[in-house]
C-alpha positions as CSV (number, residue, x, y, z in Angstrom):
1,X,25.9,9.3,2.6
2,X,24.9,6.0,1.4
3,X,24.3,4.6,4.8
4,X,21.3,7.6,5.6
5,X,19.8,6.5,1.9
6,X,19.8,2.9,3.1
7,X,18.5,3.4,6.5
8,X,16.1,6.1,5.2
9,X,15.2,3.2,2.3
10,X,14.9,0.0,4.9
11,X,12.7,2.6,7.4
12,X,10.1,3.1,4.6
13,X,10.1,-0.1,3.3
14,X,9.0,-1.6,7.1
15,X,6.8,1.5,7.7
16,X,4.7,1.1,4.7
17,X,4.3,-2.6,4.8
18,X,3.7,-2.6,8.2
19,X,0.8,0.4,7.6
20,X,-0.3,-1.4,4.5
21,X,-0.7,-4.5,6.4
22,X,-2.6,-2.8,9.3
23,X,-4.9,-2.0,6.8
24,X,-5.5,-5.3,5.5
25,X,-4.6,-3.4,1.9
26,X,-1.2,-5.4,0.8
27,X,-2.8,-6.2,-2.4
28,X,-3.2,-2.2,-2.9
29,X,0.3,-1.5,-2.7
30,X,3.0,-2.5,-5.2
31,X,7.3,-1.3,-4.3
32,X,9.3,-1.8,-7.0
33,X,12.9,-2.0,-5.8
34,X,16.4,-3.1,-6.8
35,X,18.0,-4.2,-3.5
36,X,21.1,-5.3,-5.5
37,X,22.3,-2.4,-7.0
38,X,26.0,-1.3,-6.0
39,X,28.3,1.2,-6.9
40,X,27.7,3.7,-9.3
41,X,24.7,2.3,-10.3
42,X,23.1,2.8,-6.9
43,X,24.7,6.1,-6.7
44,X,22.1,8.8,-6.9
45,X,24.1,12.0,-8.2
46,X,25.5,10.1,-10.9
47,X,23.7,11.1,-14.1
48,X,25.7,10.3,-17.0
49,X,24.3,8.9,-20.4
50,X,26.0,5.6,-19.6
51,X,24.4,5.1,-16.0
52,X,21.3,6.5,-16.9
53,X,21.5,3.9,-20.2
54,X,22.3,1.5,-17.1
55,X,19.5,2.1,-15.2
56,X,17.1,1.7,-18.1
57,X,18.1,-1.5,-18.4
58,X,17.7,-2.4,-14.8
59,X,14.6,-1.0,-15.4
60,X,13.8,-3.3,-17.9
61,X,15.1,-6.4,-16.3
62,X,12.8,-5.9,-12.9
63,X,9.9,-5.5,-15.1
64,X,10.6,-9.1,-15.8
65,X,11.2,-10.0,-12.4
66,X,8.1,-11.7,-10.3
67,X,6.9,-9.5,-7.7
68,X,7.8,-9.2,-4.1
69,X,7.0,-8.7,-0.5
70,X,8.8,-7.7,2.6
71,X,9.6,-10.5,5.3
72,X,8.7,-8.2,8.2
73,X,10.5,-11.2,10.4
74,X,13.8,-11.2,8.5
75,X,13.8,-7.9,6.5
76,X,14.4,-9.7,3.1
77,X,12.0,-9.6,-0.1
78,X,10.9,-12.8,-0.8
79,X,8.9,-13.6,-4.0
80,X,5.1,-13.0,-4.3
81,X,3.4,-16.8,-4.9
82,X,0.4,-15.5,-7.0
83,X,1.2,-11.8,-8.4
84,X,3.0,-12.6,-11.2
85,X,6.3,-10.3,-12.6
86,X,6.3,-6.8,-12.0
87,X,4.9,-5.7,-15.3
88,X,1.6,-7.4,-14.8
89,X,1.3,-5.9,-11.4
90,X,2.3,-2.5,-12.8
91,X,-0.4,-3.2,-15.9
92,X,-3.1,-4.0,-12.8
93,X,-2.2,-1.4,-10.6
94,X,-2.5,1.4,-14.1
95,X,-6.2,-0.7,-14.1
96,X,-7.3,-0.2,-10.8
97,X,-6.1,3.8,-11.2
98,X,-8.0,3.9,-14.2
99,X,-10.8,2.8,-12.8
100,X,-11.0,4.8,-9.6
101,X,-10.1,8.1,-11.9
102,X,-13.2,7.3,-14.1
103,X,-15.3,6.6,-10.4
104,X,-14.3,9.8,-8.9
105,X,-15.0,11.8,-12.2
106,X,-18.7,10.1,-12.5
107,X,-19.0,10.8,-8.3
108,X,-18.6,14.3,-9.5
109,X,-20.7,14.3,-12.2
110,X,-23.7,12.2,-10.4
111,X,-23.6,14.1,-6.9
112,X,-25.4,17.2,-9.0
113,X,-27.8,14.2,-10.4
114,X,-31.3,12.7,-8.8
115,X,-30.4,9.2,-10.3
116,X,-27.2,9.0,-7.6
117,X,-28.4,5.7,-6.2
118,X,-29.0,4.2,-9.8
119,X,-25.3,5.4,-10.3
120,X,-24.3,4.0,-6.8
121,X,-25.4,0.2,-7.6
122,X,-24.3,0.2,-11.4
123,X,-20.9,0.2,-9.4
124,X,-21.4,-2.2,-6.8
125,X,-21.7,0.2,-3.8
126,X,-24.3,-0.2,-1.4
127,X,-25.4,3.1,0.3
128,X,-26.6,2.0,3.0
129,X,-23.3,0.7,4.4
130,X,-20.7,2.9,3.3
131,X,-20.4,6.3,5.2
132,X,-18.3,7.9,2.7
133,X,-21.1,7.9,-0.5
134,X,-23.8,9.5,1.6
135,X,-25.1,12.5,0.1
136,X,-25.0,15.3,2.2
């Protein structure tokens, strides 16, 4: 059972940096991910206080960690240079959410407006260019 979690685990991990990377959106995606896990800790049917107590601290202790990316070449995670631990990238990525939550719900809001090109430059779109803010 462990082997079809790791394979199905490894598979996604290439496929979605690969995709990501088509997409020239790396910096987009954050994986969080203890590849060193073993035993009952790894296990994923095992929900007793003291694992779950165990996996909140591994939890914990990857927050610290610095960030990573997949080495497409050699399947390892190597350290990300310039993203800093995995808390600050979680704490950006919760920013950049935030931020397109508050875009979508004014998108809503301005769409039923007259002032939506007013409301397209206050946040740095330009109409003219992007296909996806036309009014229809």
């Amino acid at each position: 059972m462990d082997v079809i979690f790791q394979a199905i685990q490894h598979i996604t991990n290439y496929y979605g940096f690969t995709f990501i990377g088509a997409l020239h959106s790396s910096g987009n995606f954050l994986r969080i991910q203890d590849e060193t896990l073993v035993g009952v800790t790894s296990s994923v049917d095992v929900a007793t206080k003291k694992n779950l107590k165990n996996l909140v601290k591994v939890g914990e202790e990857l927050l610290k960690k610095p960030t990573s990316r997949l080495d497409l070449r050699t399947g390892k995670y190597v350290p990300s240079a310039d993203q800093g631990t995995n808390e600050e990238a979680l704490i950006r990525l919760a920013a950049i959410l935030s931020k397109e939550k508050r875009l979508r719900r004014d998108i809503a809001r301005k769409r039923e407006s007259s002032d939506w090109n007013d409301f397209l430059e206050r946040w740095g779109i330009d109409s003219s260019t992007d296909y996806f803010f036309e009014q229809s």
